[in-house]
C-alpha positions in Angstrom: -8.2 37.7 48.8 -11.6 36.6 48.7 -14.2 36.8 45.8 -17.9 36.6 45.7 -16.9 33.4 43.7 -19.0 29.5 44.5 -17.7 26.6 46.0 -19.2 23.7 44.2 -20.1 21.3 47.3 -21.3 17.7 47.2 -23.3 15.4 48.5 -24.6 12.3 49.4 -23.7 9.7 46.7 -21.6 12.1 44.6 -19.2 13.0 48.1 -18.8 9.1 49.2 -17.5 8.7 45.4 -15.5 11.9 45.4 -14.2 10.2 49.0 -13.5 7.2 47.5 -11.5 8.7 44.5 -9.4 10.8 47.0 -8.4 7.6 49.2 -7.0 6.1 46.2 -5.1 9.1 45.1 -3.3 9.3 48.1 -0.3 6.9 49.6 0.1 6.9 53.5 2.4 9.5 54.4 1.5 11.6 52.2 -0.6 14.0 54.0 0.7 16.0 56.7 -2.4 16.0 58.3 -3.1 12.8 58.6 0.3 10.4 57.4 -2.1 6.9 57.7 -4.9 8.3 55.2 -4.6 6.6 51.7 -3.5 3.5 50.5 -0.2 1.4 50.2 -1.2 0.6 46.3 2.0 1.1 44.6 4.2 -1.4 46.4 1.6 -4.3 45.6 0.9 -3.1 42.4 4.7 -3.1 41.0 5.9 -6.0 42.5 5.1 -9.1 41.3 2.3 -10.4 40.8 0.4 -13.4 42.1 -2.4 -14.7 44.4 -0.6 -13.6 47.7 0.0 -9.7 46.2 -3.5 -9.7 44.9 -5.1 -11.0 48.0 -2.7 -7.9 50.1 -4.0 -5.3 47.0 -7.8 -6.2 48.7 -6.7 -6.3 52.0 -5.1 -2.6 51.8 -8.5 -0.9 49.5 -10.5 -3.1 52.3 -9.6 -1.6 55.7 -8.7 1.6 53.9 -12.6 1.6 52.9 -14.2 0.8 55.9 -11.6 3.1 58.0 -11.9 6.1 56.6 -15.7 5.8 54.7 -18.0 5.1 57.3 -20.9 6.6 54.9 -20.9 3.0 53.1 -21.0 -0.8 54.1 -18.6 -3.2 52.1 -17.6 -6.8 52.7 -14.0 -8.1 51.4 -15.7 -10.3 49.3 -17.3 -6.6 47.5 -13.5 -6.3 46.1 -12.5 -7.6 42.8 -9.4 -7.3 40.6 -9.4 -7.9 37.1 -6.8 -6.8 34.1 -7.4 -6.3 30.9 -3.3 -7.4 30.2 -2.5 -3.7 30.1 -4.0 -2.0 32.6 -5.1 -3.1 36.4 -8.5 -2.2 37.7 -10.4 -2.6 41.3 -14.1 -3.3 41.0 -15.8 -2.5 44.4 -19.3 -3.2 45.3 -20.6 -1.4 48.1 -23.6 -0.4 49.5 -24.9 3.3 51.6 -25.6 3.6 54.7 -28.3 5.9 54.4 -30.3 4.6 52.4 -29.2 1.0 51.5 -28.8 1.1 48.2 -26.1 -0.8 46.2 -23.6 0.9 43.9 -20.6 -0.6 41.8 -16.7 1.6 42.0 -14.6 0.8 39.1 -10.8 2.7 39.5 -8.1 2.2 36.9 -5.0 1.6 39.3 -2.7 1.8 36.6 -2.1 4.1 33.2 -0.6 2.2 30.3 -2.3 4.4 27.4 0.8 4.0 25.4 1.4 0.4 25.7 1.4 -1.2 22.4 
């Protein structure tokens, strides 16, 4: 069953990214493992929207971050979303633990390629 195949392994900045990415893949209940790892995005981000979905969209990516990414330090106010009329985006600012430098997270939340 096993090969003398490589596992490719990160680190560092590269794993808190792949991290992040993974965490916004997932919806709560998903995972067997753990059914409260991931996010609640899809309710917020096909109802309606306004200041008050928007403002629970931040909320959820918020305590989602700082729960289960303790390798970075990120404030509410680090979360931005912005459209582009088509697609929805989250813009989040954070910086590393380990060595204090900043860093910028841009993740497309939806997928309207076709939308003309």
């Amino acid at each position: 069953m096993f090969n003398s195949t490589t596992s490719i392994l990160l680190a560092d900045k590269q794993a808190v990214k792949s991290n992040i990415r993974l965490l916004f893949g997932c919806e709560k209940k998903e995972l067997f493992g753990d059914p409260y790892f991931g996010m609640l995005l899809k309710q917020a981000i096909f109802a309606q929207s306004n200041s008050v979905i928007v403002d629970l969209l931040i909320d959820e990516i918020y305590v989602s971050l700082i729960t289960y990414i303790p390798q970075i330090y990120i404030k509410r106010e680090d979360i931005e979303i912005t459209t582009d009329k088509i697609n929805l985006y989250a813009n989040i600012r954070y910086t590393y633990v380990a060595d204090n430098t900043a860093d910028l997270y841009t993740i497309k939340l939806t997928s309207y390629e076709d939308y003309e």
